[in-house]
N, C-alpha and C positions, 0 to 999 in steps of 0.2 A: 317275807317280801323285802324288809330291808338290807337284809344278807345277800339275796337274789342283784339288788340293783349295786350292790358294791361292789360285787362278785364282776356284772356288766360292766362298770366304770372303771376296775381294775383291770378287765382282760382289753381293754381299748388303750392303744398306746397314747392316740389324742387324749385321751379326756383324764385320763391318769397323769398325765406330760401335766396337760392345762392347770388342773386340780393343785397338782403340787407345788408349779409353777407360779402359781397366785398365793398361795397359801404363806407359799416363802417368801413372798414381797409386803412390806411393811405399806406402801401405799396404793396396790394394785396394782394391775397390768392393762394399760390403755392398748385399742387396735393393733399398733404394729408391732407392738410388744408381744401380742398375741400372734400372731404371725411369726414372728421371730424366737417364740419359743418353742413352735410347731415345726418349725424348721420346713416350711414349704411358704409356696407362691401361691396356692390355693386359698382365695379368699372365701370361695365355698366350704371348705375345710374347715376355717378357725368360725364360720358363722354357724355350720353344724355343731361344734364340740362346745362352744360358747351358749347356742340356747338348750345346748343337752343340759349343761350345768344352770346354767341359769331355771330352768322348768325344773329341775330337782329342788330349788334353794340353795344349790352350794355356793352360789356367787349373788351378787347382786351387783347392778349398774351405780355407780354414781356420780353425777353429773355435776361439772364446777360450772357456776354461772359467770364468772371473771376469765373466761378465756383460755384457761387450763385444761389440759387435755383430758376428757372420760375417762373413767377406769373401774375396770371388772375387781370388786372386790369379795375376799371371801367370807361368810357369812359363820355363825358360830357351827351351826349343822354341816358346811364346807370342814370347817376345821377341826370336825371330828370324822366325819367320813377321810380326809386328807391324813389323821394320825392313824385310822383303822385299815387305810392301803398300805402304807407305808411301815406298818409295824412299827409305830410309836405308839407310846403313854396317850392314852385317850384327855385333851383338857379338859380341865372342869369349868363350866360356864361362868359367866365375869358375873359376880355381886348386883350389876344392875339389871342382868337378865334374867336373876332369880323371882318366884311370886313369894315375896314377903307378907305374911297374915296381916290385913286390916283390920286395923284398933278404932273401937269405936271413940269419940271423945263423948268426954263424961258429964 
């Protein structure tokens, strides 16, 4: 099934574009960025490819409450779906998203 939906994500030039498009950006990709990577004026467009990925996990929203603009960021299951289209090195998950065995105290 998970080969199946990457198989989908990679034969969709949006959502492969989006994917990698985010992935490569250090702080995410807010609206028009998203737009602008799409290379179109369809604002139904970038809101289809955005909650495709969004409904998978490969992004997640996150919102500045100081004024700063929203931005689609990618999530650690993005960023291996993103090295598995792409034919890159799969990362290995960061240290703090590991489950570390809990020690009883004594």
């Amino acid at each position: 099934m998970q080969q199946r939906t990457l198989r989908k994500v990679s034969r969709s030039p949006q959502l492969s574009t989006l994917l990698k498009a985010i992935a490569g950006s250090s702080e995410g990709l807010s609206n028009p960025e998203v737009s602008e990577v799409l290379g179109n004026d369809s604002g139904w467009l970038a809101i289809w490819a955005v909650r495709q990925l969004l409904s998978l996990g490969f992004v997640t929203y996150k919102t500045d409450l100081f004024g700063e603009a929203s931005r689609y960021v990618i999530t650690d299951l993005g960023k291996r779906a993103a090295a598995i289209i792409s034919g890159q090195p799969t990362p290995k998950p960061e240290l703090s998203q590991l489950t570390l065995p809990q020690q009883n105290p004594v």
